[in-house]
NUVOGU-94073 format. One line per field, with one value per residue (C-alpha): y, z, x; residue number from 1. Coordinates in steps of 0.25 Angstrom, whole numbers, plus 5000, padded with zeros to 4 digits. Layout:
BEGIN
yy = c(Y|...)
zz = c(Z|...)
xx = c(X|...)
resi = c(NUM|...)
end
This chain:
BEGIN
yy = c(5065|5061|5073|5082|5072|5074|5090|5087|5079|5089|5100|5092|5089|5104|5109|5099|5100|5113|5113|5125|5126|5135|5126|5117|5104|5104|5118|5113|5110|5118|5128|5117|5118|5105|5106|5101|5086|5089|5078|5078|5069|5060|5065|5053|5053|5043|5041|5034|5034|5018|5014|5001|5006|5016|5022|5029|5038|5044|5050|5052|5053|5052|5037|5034|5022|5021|5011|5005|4996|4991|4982|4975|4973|4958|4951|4941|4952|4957|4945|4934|4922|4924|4915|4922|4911|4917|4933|4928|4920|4930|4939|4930|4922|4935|4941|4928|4927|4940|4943|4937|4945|4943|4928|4923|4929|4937|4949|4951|4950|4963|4968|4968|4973|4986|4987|4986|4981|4974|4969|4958|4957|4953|4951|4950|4962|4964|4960|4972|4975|4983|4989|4997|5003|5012|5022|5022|5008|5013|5005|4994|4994|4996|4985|4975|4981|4979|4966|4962|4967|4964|4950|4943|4930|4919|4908|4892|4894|4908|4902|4890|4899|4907|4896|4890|4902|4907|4891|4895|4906|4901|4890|4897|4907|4903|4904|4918|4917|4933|4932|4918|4926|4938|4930|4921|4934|4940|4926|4930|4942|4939|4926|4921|4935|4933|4942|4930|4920|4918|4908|4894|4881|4875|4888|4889|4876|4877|4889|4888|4898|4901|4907|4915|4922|4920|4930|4940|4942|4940|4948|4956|4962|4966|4971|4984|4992|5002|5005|5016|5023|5029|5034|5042|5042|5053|5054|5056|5043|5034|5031|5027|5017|5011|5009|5001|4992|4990|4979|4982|4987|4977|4980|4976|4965|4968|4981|4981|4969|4961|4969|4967|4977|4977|4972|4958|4955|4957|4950|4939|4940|4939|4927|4919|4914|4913|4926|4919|4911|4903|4900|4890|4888|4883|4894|4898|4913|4917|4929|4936|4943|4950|4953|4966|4970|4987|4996|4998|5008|5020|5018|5031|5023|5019|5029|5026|5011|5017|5023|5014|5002|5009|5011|4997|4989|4996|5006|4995|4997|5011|5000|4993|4980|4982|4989|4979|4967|4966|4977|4976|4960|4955|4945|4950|4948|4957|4966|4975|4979|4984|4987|4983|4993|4987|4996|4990|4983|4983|4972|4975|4966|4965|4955|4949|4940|4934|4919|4908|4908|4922|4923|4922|4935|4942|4939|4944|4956|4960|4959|4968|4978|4977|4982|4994|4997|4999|5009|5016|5019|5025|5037|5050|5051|5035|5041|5052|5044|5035|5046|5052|5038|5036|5049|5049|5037|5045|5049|5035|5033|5042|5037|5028|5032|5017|5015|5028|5025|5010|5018|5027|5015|5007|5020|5021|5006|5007|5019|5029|5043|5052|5061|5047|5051|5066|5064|5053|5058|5068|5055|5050|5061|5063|5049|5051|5041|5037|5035|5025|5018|5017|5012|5001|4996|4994|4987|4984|4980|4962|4959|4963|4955|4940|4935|4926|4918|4911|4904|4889|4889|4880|4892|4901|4892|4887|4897|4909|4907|4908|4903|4893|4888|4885|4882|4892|4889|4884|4895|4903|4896)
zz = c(4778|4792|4794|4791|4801|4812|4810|4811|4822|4829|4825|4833|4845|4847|4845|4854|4865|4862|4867|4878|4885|4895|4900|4913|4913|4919|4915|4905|4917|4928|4926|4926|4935|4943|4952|4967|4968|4972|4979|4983|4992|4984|4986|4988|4989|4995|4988|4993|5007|5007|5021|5015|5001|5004|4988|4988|4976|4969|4954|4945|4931|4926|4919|4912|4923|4933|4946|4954|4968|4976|4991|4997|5011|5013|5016|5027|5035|5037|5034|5043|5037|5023|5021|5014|5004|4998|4999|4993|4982|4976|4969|4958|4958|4957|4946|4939|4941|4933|4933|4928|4917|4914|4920|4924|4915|4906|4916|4916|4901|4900|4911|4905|4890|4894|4902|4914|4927|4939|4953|4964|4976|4989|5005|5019|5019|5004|4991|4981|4967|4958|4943|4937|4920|4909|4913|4897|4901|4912|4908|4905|4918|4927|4922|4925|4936|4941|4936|4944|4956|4956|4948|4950|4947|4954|4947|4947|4938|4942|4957|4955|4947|4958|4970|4960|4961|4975|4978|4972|4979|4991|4986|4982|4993|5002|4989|4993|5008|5010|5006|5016|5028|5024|5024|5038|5045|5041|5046|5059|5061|5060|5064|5067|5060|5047|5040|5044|5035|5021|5011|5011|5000|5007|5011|4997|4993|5002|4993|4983|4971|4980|4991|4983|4977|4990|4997|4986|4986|5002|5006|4995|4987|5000|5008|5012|5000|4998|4982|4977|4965|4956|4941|4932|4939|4944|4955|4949|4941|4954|4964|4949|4945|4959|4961|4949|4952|4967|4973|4981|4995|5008|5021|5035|5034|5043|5040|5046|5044|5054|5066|5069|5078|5081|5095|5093|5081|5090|5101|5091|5089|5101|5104|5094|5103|5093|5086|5073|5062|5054|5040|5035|5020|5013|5008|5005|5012|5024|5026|5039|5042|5056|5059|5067|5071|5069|5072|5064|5052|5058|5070|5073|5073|5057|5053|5061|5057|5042|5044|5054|5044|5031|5040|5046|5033|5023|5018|5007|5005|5016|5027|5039|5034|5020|5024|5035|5031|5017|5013|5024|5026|5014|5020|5015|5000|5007|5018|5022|5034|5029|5038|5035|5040|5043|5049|5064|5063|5053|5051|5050|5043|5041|5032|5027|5015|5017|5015|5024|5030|5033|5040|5053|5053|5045|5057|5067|5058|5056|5071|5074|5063|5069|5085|5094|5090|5075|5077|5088|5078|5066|5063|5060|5046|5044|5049|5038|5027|5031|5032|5018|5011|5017|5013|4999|4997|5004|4988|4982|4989|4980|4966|4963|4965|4969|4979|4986|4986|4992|5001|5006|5008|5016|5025|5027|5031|5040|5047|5043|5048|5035|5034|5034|5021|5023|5037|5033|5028|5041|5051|5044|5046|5059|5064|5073|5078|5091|5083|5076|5088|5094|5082|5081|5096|5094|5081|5072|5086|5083|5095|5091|5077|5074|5063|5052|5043|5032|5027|5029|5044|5047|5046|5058|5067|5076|5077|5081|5094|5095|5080|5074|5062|5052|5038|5026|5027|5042|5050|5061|5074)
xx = c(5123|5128|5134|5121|5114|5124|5121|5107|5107|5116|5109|5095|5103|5109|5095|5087|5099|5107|5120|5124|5136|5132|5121|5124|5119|5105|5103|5092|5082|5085|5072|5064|5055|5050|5037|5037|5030|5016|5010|4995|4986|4978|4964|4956|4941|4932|4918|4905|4900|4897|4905|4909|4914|4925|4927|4941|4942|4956|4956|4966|4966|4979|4975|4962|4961|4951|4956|4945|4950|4938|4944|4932|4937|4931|4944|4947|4952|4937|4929|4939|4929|4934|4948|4959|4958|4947|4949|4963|4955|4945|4955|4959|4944|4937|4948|4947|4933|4929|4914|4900|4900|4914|4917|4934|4943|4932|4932|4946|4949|4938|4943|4956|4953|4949|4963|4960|4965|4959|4967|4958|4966|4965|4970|4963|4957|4952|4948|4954|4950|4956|4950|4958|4955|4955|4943|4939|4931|4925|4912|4918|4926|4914|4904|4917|4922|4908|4904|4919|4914|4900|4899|4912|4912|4919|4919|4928|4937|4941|4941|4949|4961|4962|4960|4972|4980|4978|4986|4998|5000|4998|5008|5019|5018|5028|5039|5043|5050|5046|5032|5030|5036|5027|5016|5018|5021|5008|5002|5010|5005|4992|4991|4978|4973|4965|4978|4987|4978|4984|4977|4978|4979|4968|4958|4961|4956|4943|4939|4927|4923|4909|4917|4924|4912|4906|4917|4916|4901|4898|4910|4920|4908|4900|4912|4918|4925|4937|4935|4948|4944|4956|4961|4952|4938|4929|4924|4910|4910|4916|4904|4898|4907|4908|4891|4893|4905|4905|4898|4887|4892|4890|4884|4890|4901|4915|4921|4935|4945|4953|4958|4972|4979|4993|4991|4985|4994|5009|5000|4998|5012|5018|5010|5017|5026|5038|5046|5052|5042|5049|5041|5050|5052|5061|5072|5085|5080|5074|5064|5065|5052|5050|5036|5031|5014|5015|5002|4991|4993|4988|4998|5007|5018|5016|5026|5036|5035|5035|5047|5055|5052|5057|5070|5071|5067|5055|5065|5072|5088|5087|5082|5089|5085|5093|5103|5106|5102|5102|5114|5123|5122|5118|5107|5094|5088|5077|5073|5062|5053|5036|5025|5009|5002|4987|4977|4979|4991|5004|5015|5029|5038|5055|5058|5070|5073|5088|5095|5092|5106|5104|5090|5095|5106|5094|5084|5093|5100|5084|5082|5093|5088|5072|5080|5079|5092|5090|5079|5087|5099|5089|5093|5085|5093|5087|5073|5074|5078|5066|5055|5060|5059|5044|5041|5046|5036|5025|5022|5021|5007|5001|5008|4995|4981|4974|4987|4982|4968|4973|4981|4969|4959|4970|4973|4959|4958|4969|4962|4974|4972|4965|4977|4989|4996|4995|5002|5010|5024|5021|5021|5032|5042|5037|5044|5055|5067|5059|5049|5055|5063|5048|5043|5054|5054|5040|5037|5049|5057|5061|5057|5043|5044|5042|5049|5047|5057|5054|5063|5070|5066|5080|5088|5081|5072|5084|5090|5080|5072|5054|5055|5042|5044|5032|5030|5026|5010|5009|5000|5008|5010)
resi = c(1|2|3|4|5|6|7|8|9|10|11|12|13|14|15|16|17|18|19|20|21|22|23|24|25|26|27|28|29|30|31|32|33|34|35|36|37|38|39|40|41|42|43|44|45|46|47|48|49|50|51|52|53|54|55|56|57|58|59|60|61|62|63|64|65|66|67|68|69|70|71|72|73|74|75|76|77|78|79|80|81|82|83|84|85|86|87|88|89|90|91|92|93|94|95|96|97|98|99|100|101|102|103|104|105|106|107|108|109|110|111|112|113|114|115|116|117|118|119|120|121|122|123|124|125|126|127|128|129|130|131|132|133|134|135|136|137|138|139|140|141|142|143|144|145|146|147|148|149|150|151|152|153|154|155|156|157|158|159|160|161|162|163|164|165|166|167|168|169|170|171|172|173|174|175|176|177|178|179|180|181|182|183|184|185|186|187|188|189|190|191|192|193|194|195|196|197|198|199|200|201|202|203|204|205|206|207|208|209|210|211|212|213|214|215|216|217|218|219|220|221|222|223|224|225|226|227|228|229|230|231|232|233|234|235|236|237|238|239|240|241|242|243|244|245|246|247|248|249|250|251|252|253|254|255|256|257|258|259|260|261|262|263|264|265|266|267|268|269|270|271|272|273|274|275|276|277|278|279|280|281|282|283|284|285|286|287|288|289|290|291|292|293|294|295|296|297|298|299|300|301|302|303|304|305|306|307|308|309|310|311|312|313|314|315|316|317|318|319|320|321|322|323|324|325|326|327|328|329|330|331|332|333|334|335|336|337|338|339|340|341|342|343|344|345|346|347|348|349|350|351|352|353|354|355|356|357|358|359|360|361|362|363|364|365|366|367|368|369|370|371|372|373|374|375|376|377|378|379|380|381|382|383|384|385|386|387|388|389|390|391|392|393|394|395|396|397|398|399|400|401|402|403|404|405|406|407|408|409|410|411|412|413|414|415|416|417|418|419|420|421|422|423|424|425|426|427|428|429|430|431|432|433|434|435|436|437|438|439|440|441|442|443|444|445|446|447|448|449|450|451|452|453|454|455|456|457|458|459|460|461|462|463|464|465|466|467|468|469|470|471|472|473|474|475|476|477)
end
């Protein structure tokens, strides 16, 4: 009986795989044919003529989802009388909130039976909602999507859970060393700027349910919108769907947010009277952050700095930083460089996370990295490797249909020329050495950065010179 199953199982095998000697491994697949990766444009559309409610439209129906993200652009960034206490508050007290109709956590239990998924965040410049669901409950979806927008309800209980949680965050953090010096140079750079203004345990304290609600109605719901419209719509059915839901659009009110070119930010800079901020905390690591004011988004020079920072610190184990710093010394847990490109301004930051013994050898080891000399010695093998890495990720803007539609509004924000991404990988190739030398003398040089150490402030304030020390949540001096 075995026998007559090995027979049986062999005789499978030989038929499912027949065995030829002649063959070559490989042989099996070398016809088949393998077609070139197309890639395509996305083609987006933009719906409506309403100059305050800018409808960005993408399809596709590769899921039965539909994906709805509405931004009203009412943060403190356009409106400078509203705290960032309260534009951080009204996430959680409108999520937990809910609607009239559907009061605290009513709404999201329905909301969520039917599968669905919703997302309220928020920053300085807006208050972002997202609905995303299956398009078989389109009704359904509509008359609470609806009700969300149009008769929120803000009440106590939702209010005080989200007062309560908005505290802790702002108590614990300071906890992580990186994010407190990401968060004092940012108070740095923009200091006595409405960006530089971070939430407060007592602003937070002064804040009542009724201003809550009062923000939403006078200025969120009235204010000027960028709605993204994606997943398995058509076209026909969208101008519909968003009479319906949207709140009635506002007139007037400010249209463009807090102007901060280039200019005045290194002034304020310069003006400091000090190099070295110390944020003292008590650590056994130190993070090393220098601080840089770049051009505004649609500056020539942006592609130059794209590929000069994936060089010196954004291109991960490839970058001087890691190799240097981290590989060849052992003295870095992390290190990395990233521009923020705003539409009038950008912020480049070099970061190191190392031990507290070790801060002051990083310091000067990322001063000698951030030199005139380092971005003499590139070489156009480095400049290659770089414009092949930047353009290889060129096709990962396009692997997610919302992200491309957030991609185009912020573009059209930033006032990006029509044709950026078509031109992009162009510019990009078309950087040159001197290029890059003229773009490191003038924005990524050390002398033109101010540092920020967070960490046990024993360990470098004696030691380096123009240094203040301060504490994690005094303001900057």
């Amino acid at each position: 009986m075995k026998s007559s199953k090995f027979y049986l199982f062999f005789f499978m095998i030989s038929f499912l795989f027949p065995f030829r000697t002649e063959t070559a491994p490989g042989d099996f697949v070398k016809d088949v044919k393998i077609p070139a990766l197309e890639f395509h444009f996305p083609k987006i559309q933009e719906l409506g003529a309403d100059p305050n409610t800018r409808i960005l439209f993408l399809p596709n129906s590769e899921f039965p989802l539909k994906t709805l993200e509405i931004s009203f652009y009412a943060g403190p960034s356009y409106f400078p009388e509203i705290e960032c206490e309260l534009s951080d508050i009204l996430p959680e007290a409108w999520k937990k909130g809910g609607s009239k109709a559907h009061p605290g956590q009513t709404f999201a239990e329905v909301w969520e039976s039917y599968g669905s998924k919703m997302r309220v965040h928020a920053d300085l410049e807006a208050i972002t909602v997202t609905f995303s669901w299956l398009s078989r409950y389109d009704k359904e979806s509509k008359t609470l999507i609806a009700e969300f927008l149009n008769q929120p309800y803000f009440g106590q209980e939702a209010f005080e859970i989200s007062r309560l949680q908005l505290s802790e965050q702002i108590k614990r953090r300071n906890d992580n060393i990186a994010s407190l010096a990401g968060r004092k140079a940012m108070e740095l750079a923009y200091k006595g700027k409405i960006r530089g203004k971070f939430s407060s345990a007592a602003g937070l304290d002064k804040l009542t349910s009724d201003a809550v609600f009062g923000y939403y109605s006078n200025y969120v719901s009235k204010a000027r919108k960028s709605v993204l419209v994606t997943g398995d719509w058509k076209e026909d059915t969208v101008s519909s769907f968003l009479n319906e839901v949207l709140p009635a659009p506002g007139g007037g009110g400010k249209k463009e947010s807090e102007f901060l070119p280039q200019s005045e930010l290194e002034k304020n800079l310069k003006s400091l009277g000090y190099k070295n901020l110390v944020v003292d905390k008590g650590n056994t690591q130190n993070v090393v952050l220098f601080l840089g004011i770049g051009p505004a988004h649609n500056d020539p020079d942006f592609y130059a700095i794209q590929i000069l920072n994936y060089i010196v610190g954004g291109g991960g184990f490839n970058s001087y930083f890691m190799s240097k710093i981290r590989s060849d010394k052992g003295l870095a847990y992390s290190s990395s460089s990233h521009p923020i490109f705003e539409k009038d301004h950008s912020l480049l930051f070099f970061m190191t996370q190392t031990k507290s013994q070790t801060a002051l050898e990083v310091y000067d080891l990322m001063g000698e990295i951030l030199s005139e000399k380092t971005f003499h010695r590139i070489t156009e093998e480095e400049l290659k490797n770089a414009k092949e890495a930047i353009q290889n990720k060129f096709i990962f803007l396009f692997t997610d249909s919302l992200e491309i539609l957030r991609n185009e509004a912020r573009f059209r924000e930033h006032r990006m020329p029509k044709d950026y991404l078509r031109i992009y990988r162009d510019k990009i190739q078309a950087v040159t050495l001197e290029d890059l030398k003229r773009a490191g003398k003038t924005y990524f040089k050390r002398d033109k950065l101010t540092a920020v150490i967070s960490g046990p402030k024993a360990v470098v304030l004696q030691t380096l010179p123009s240094s203040k020390a301060i504490g994690p949540e005094d303001p900057i001096p």
